[in-house]
Biopython code that builds the backbone (N, CA, C, O; Angstrom):
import numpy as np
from Bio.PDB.StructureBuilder import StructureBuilder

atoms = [
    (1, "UNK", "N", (-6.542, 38.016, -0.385)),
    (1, "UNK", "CA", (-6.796, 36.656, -0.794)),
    (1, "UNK", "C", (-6.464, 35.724, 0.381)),
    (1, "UNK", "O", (-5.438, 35.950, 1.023)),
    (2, "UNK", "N", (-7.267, 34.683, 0.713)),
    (2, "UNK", "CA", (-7.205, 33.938, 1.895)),
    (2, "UNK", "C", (-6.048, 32.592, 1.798)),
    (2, "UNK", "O", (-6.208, 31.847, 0.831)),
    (3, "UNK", "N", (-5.092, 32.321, 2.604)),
    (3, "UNK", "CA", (-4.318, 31.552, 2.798)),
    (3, "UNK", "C", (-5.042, 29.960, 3.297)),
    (3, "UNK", "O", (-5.575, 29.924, 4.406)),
    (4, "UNK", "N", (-5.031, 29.132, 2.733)),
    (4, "UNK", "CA", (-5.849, 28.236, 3.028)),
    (4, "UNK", "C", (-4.340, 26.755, 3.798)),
    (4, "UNK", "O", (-3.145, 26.729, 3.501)),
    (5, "UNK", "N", (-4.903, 26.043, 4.509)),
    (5, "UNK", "CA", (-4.041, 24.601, 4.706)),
    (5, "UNK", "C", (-5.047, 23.746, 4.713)),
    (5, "UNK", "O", (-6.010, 23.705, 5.478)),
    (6, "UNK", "N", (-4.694, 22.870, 3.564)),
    (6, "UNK", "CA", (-5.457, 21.778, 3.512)),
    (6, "UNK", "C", (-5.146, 20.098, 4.080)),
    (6, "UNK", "O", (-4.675, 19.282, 3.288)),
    (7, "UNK", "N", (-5.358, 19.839, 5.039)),
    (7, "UNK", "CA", (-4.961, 18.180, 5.176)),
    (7, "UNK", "C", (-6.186, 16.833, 4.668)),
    (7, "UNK", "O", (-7.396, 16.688, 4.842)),
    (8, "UNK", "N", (-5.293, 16.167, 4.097)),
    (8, "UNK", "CA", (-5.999, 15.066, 3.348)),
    (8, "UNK", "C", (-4.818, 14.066, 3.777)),
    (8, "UNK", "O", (-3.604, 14.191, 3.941)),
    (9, "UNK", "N", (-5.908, 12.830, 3.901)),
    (9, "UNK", "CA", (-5.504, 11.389, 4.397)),
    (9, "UNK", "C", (-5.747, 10.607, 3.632)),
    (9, "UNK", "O", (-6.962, 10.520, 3.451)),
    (10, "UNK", "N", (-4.982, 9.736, 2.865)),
    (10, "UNK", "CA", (-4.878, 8.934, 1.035)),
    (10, "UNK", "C", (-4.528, 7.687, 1.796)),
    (10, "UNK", "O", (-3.601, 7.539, 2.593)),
    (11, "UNK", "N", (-5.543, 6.709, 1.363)),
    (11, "UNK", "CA", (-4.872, 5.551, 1.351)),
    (11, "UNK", "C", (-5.168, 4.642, 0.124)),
    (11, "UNK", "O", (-6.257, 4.460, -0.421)),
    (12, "UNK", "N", (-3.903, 4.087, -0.203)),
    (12, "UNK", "CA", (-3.496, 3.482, -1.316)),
    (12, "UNK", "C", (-3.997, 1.992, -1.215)),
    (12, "UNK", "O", (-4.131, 1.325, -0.188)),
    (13, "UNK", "N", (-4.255, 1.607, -2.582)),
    (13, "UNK", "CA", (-4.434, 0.269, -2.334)),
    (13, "UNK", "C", (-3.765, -0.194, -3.443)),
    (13, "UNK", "O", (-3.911, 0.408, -4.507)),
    (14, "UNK", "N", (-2.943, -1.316, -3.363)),
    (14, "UNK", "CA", (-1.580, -1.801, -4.635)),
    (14, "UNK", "C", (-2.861, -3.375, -4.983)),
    (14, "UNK", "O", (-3.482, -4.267, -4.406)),
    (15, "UNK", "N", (-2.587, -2.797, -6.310)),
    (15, "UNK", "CA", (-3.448, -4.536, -6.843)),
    (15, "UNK", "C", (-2.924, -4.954, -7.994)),
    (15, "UNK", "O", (-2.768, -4.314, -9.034)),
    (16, "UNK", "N", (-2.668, -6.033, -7.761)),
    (16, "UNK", "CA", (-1.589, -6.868, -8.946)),
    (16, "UNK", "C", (-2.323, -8.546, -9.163)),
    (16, "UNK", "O", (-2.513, -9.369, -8.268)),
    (17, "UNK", "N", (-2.642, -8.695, -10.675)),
    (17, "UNK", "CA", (-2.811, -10.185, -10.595)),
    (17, "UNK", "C", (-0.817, -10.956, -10.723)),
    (17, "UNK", "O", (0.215, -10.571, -11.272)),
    (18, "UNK", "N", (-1.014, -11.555, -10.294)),
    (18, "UNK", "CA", (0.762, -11.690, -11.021)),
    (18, "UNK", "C", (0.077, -13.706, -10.691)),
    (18, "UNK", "O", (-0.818, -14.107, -9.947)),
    (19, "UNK", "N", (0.979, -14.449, -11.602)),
    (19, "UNK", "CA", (1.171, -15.513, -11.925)),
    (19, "UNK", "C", (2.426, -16.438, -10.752)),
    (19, "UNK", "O", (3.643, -16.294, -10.868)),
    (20, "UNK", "N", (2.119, -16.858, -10.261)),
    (20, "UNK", "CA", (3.469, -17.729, -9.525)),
    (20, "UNK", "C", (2.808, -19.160, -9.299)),
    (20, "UNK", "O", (1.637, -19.516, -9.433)),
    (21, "UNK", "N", (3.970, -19.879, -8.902)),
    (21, "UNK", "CA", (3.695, -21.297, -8.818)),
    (21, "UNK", "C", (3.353, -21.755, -8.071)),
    (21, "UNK", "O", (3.133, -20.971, -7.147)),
    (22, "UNK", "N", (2.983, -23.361, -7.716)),
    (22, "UNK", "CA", (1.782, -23.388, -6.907)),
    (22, "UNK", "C", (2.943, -23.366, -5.839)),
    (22, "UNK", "O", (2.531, -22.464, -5.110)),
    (23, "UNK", "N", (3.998, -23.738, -5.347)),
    (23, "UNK", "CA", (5.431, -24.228, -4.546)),
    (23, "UNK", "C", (5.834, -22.516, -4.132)),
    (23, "UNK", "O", (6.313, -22.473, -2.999)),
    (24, "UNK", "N", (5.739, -21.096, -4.817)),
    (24, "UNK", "CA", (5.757, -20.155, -4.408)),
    (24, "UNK", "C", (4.670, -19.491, -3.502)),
    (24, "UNK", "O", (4.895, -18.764, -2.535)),
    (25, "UNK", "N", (3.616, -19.821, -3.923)),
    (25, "UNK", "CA", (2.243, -20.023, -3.355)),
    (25, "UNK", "C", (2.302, -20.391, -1.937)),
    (25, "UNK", "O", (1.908, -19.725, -0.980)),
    (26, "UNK", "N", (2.981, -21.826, -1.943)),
    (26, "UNK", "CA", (2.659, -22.437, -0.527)),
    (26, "UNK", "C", (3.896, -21.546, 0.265)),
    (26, "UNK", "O", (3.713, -20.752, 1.188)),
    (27, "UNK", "N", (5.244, -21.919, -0.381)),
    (27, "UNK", "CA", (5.883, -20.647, 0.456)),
    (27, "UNK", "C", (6.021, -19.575, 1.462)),
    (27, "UNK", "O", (6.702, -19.444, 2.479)),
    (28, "UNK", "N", (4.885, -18.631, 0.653)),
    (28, "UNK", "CA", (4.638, -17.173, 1.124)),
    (28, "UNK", "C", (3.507, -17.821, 2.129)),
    (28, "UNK", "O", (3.310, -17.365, 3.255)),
    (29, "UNK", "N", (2.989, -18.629, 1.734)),
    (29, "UNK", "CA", (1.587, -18.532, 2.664)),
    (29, "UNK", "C", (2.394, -19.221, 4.040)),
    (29, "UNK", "O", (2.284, -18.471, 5.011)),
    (30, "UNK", "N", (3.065, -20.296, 4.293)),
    (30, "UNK", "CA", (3.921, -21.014, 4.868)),
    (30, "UNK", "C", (4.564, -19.555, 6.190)),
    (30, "UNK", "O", (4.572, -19.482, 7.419)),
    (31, "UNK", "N", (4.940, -18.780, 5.245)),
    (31, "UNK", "CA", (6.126, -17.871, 6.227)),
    (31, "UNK", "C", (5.218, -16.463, 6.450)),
    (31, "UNK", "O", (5.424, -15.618, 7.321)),
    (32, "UNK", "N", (4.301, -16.446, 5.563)),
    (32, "UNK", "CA", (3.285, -15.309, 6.862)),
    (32, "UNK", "C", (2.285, -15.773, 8.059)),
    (32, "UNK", "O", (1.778, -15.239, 9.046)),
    (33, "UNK", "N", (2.275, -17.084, 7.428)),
    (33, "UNK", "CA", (1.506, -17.947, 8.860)),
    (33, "UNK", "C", (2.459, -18.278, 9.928)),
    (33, "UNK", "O", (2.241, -18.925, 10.952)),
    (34, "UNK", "N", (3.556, -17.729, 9.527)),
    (34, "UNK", "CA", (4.462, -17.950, 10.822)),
    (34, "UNK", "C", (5.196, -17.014, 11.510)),
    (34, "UNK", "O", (5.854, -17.216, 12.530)),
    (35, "UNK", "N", (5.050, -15.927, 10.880)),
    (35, "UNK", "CA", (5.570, -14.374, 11.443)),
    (35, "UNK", "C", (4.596, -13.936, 12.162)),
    (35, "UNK", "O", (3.464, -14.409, 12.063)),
    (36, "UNK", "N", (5.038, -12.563, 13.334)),
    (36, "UNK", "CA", (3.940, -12.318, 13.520)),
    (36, "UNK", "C", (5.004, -10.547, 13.265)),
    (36, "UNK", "O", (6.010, -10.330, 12.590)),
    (37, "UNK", "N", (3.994, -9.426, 14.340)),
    (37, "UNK", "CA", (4.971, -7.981, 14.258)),
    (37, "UNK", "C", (5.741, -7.259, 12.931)),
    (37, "UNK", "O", (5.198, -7.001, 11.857)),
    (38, "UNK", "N", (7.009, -7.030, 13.260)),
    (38, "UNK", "CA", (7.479, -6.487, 12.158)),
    (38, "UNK", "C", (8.257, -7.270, 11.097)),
    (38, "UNK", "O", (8.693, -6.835, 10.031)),
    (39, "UNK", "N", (8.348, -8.521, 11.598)),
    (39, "UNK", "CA", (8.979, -9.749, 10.854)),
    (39, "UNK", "C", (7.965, -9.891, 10.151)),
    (39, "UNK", "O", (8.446, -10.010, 9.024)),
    (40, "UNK", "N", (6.452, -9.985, 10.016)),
    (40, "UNK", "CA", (5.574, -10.133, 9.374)),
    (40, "UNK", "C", (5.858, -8.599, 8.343)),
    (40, "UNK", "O", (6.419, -8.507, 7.251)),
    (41, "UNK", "N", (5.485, -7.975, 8.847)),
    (41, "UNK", "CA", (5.244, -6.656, 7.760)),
    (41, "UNK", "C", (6.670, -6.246, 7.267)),
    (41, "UNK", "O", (6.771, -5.044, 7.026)),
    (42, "UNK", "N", (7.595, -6.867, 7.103)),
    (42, "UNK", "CA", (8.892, -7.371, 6.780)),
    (42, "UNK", "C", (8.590, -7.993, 5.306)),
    (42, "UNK", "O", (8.639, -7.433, 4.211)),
    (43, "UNK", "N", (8.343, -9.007, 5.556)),
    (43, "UNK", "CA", (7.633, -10.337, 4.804)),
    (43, "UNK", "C", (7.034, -9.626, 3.728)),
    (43, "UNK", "O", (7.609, -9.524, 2.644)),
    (44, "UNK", "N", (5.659, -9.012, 4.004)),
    (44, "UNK", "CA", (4.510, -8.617, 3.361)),
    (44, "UNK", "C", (5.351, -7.618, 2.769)),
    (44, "UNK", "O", (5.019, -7.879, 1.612)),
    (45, "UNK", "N", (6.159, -6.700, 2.639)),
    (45, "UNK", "CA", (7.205, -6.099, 2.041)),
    (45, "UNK", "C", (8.093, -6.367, 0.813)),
    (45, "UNK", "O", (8.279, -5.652, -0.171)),
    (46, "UNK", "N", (8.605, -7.605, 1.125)),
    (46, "UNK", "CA", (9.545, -8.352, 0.526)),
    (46, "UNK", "C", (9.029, -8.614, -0.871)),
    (46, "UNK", "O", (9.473, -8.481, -2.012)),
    (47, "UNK", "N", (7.815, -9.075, -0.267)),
    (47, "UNK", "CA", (6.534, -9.831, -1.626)),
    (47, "UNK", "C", (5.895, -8.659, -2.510)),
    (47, "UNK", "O", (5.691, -8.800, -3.716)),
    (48, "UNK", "N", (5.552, -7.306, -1.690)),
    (48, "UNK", "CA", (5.364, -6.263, -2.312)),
    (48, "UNK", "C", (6.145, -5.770, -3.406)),
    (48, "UNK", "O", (5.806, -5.256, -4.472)),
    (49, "UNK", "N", (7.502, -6.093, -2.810)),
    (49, "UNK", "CA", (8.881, -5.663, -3.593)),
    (49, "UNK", "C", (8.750, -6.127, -4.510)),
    (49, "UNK", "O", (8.594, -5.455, -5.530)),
    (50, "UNK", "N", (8.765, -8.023, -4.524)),
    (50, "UNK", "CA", (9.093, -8.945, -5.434)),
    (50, "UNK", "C", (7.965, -9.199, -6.959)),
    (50, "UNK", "O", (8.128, -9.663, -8.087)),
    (51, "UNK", "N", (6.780, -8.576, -6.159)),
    (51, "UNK", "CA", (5.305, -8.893, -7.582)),
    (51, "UNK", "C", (4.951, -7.571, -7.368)),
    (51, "UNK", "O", (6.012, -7.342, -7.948)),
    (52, "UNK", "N", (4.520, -6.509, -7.116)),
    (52, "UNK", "CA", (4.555, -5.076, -7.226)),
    (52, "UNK", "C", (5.394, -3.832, -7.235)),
    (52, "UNK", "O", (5.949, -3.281, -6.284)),
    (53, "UNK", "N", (5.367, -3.398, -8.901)),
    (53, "UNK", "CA", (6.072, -2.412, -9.105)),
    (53, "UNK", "C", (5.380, -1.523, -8.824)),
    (53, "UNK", "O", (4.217, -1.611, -9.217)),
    (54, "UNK", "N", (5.687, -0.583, -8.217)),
    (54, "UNK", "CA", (5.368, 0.419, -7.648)),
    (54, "UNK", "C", (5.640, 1.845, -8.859)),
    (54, "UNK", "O", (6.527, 2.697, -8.805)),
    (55, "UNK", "N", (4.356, 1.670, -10.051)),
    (55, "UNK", "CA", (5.484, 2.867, -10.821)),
    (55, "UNK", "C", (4.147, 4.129, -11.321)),
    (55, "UNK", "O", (3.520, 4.784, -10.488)),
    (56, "UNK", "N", (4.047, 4.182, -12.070)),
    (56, "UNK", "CA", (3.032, 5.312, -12.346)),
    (56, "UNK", "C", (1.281, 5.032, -12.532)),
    (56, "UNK", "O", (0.399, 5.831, -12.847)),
    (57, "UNK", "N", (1.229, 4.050, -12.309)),
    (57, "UNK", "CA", (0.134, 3.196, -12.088)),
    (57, "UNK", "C", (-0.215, 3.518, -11.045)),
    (57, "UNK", "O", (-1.413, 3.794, -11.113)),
    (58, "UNK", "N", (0.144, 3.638, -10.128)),
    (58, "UNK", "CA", (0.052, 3.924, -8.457)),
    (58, "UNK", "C", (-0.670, 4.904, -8.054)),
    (58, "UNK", "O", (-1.181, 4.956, -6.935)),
    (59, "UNK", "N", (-0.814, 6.103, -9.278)),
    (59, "UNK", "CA", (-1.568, 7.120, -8.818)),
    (59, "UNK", "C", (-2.975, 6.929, -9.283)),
    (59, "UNK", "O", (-3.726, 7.831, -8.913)),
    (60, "UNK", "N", (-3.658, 5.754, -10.176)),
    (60, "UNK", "CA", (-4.592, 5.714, -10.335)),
    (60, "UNK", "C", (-4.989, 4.494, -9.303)),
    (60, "UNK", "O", (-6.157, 4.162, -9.100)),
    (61, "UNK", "N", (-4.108, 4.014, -8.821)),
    (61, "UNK", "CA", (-4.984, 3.111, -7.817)),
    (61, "UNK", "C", (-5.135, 3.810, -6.666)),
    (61, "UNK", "O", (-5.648, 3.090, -5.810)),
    (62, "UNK", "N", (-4.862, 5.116, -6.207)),
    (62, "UNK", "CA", (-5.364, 5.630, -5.042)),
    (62, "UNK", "C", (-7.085, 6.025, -4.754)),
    (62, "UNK", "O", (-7.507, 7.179, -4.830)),
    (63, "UNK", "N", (-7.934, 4.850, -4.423)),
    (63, "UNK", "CA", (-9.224, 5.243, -5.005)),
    (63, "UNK", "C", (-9.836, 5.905, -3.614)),
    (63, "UNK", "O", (-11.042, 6.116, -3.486)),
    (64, "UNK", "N", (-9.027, 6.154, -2.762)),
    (64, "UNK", "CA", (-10.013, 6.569, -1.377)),
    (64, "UNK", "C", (-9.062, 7.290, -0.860)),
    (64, "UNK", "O", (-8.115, 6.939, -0.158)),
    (65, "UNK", "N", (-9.451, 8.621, -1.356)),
    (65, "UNK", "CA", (-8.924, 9.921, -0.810)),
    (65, "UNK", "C", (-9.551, 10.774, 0.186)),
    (65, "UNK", "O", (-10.357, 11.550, -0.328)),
    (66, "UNK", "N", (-9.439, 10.876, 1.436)),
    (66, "UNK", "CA", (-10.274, 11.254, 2.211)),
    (66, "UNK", "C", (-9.868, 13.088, 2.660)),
    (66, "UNK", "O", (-8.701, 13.270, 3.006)),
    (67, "UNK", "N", (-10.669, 14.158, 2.645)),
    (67, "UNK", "CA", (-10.532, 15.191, 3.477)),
    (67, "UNK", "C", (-10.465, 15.034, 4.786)),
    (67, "UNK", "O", (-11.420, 14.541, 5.385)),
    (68, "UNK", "N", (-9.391, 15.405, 5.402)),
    (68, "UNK", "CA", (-9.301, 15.690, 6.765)),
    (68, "UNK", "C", (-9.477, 17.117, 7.623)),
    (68, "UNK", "O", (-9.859, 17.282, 8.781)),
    (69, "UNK", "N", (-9.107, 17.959, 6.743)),
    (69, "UNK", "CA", (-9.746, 19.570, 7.222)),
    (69, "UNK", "C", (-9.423, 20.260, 6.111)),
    (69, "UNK", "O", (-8.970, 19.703, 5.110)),
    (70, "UNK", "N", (-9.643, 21.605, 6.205)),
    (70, "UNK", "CA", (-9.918, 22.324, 5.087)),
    (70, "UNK", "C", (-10.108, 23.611, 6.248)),
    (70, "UNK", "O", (-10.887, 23.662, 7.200)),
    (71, "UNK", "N", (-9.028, 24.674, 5.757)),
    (71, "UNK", "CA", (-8.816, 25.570, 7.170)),
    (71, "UNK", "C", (-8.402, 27.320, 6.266)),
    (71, "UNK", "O", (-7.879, 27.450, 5.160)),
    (72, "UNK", "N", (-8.719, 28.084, 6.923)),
    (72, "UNK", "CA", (-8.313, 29.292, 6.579)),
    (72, "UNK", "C", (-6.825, 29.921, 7.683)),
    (72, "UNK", "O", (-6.955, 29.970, 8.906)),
    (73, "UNK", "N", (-5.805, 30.249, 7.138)),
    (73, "UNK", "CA", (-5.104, 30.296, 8.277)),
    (73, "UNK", "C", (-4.128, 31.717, 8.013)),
    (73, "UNK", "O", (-3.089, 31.942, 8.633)),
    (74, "UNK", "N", (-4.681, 32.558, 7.009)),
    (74, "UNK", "CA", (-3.881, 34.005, 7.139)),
    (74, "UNK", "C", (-4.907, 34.454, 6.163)),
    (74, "UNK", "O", (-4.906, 35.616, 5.756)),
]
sb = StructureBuilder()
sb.init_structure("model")
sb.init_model(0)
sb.init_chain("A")
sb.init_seg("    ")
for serial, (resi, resn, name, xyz) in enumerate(atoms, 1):
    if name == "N":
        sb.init_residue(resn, " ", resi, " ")
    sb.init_atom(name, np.array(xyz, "f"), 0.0, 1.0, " ", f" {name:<3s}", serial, name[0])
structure = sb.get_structure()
């Protein structure tokens, strides 16, 4: 029986309507227009944290699953 390794490359996409105010709104928009690097993707983190739960939902939003090889290797 053939030993197979498979690599696959998933990328996720998180989608949330969430409700905030218009003063939270200007906020976030305020302090990613002013980051740039990892202070930015810092930021974009924070907000991820703060309006996306990250919970079992997550596996149906993975809509673009890509094959990367598909190999015989014993």
């Amino acid at each position: 029986m053939p030993v197979i390794e498979i690599t696959v490359r998933e990328r996720v996409t998180y989608r949330r309507e969430v409700e905030v105010t218009e003063a939270e709104f200007r906020a976030m928009e305020t302090q990613l227009d002013t980051l740039k690097g990892r202070e930015y993707d810092s930021a974009v983190e924070a907000i991820a944290e703060k309006y996306i739960r990250r919970d079992e939902r997550d596996f149906l939003d993975a809509y673009d699953l890509e094959l990367d090889d598909l190999r015989v290797v014993a």
